[in-house]
N, C-alpha and C positions, 0 to 999 in steps of 0.2 A: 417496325422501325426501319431496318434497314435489312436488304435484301442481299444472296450470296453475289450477285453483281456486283453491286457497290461493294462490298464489302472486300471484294476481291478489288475492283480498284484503287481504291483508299490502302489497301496492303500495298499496292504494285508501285505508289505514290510514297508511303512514307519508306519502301524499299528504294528509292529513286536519290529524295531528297539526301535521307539521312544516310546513305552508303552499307553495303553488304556488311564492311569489314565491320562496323559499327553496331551493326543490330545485333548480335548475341550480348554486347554489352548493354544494350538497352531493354532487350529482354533479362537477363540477369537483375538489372536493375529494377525493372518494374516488379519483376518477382519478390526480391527483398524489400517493397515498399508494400504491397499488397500484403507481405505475409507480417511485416511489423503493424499494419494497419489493424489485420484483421484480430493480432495481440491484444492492442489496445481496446477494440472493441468488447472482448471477452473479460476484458479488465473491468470497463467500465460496466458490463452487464454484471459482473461478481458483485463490483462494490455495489450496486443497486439492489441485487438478493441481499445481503449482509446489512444494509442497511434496513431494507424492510421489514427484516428477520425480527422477531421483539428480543428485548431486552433480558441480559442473563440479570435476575434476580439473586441476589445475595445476604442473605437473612445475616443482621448483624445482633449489635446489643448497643446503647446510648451510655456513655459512662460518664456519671458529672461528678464533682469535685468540692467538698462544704467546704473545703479551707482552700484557698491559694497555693500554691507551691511554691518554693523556691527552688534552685539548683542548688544541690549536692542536701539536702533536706532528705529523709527518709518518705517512701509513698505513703504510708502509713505506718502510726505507734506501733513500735514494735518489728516493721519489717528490718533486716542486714541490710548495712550498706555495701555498697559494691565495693570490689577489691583496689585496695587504690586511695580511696577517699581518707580525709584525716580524719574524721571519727572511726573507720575502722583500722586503722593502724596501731590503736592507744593499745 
């Protein structure tokens, strides 16, 4: 690509244009841009493990219901109502 010659000139050039007093601020700068880049990169490599990772399985149960329910109704004959409600006040 490119050779310690050029490479030395191209430093002695943008040492030129952009001024001594100015390059440690542009090196600082490049630095915090490089290292928030290389952040994001390991982000986006995380979330792509994680996604590819399979799925947690979670063994449940289906629960259905013969009668409708209403609010403040017992779940079933027989269950307490909760503390609170008018039929358990009587």
């Amino acid at each position: 690509m490119f050779g310690l010659s050029e490479l030395a000139v191209i430093l002695i050039v943008v040492i030129l244009v952009i001024g001594a007093k100015k390059l440690p601020d542009l090196a600082r700068s490049a630095g915090k841009s490089a290292r928030i880049l290389k952040a994001e990169a390991r982000a986006m490599k995380d979330e792509d493990e994680r996604a590819a990772a399979p799925p947690r399985v979670v063994q449940g149960e289906t629960v259905t219901r013969d009668e409708p329910q209403h609010p403040g109704s017992p779940q079933h004959p027989g269950s307490p109502q909760p503390p609170g409600s008018p039929q358990h006040r009587q």
